[in-house]
Structure formats: C-alpha cells, structure tokens
N, C-alpha and C positions, 0 to 999 in steps of 0.2 A: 875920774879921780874921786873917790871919797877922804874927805875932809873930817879929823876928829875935833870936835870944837869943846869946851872947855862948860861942863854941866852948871857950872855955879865960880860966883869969885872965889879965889886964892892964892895959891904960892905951887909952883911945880916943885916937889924939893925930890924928885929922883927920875932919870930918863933912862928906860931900860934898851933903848933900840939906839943906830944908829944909822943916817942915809946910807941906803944900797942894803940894807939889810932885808930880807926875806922874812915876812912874818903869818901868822896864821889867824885865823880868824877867831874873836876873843883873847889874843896874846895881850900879854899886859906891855903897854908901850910907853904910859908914865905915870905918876902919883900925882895928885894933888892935894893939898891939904890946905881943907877949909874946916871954919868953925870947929878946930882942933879934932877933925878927923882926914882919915889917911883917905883918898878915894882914887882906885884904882881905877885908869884908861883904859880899857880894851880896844882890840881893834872891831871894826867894825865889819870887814872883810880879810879875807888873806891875799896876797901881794907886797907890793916892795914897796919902801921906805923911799918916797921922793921927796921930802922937805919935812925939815923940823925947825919950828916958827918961834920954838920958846928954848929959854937955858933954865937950868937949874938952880934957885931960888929967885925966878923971877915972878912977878904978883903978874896975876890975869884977872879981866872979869870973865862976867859969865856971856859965851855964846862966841867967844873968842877960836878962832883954826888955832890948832895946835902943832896938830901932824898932817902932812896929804900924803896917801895909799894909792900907790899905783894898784888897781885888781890885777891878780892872774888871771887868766884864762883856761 
C-alpha cells in the first residue's frame, strides 16, 4: 500500500478523489492549505483509492496518512 502523508500542518480544504476510485500516478487527490498557500497532493503511484483518513476542512500536522493507494499492477 502506499500511504500519502501530509508535507506540512494545515487545513485539507478540497478532496478530489473518492474510495474505489482509480487514480493515476501524480493525479491530484487533495489540497491543503497551509501558511496561506494552496499545496496540491499528488499521488505517488497509480491504483485505487483504499481509504481516505481526512474530511474537508479538517486541520492536520505534518507527517500525518491522508490517503492509502492500493498500486496497480
């Protein structure tokens, strides 16, 4: 499983994916916004959407799972 973890504290304020959703490797899967900048998620692999750990305007720190990525094969 690869795990997206959260670069720095902030706020998730948009989740573009959805569990079971099929995604691609660099797809943007959520924002966060810290120190009033937007900083886009990408994935780190492509495969499928197994869990999403945060909701939308919730605060994170940093180093935090966000998303887990089932890989394709």
């Amino acid at each position: 499983m690869a795990e997206v973890k959260s670069p720095i504290g902030g706020k998730i304020i948009k989740i573009n994916v959805a569990v079971g959703n099929t995604v691609k490797e660099n797809q943007s899967l959520l924002v966060l916004e810290a120190m009033k900048m937007e900083i886009d998620l990408p994935s780190p692999v492509s495969g499928i959407v197994k869990e999403i750990k945060v909701s939308e305007g919730q605060p994170v720190d940093t180093d935090i799972v966000l998303v887990v990525i089932e890989p394709s094969i």
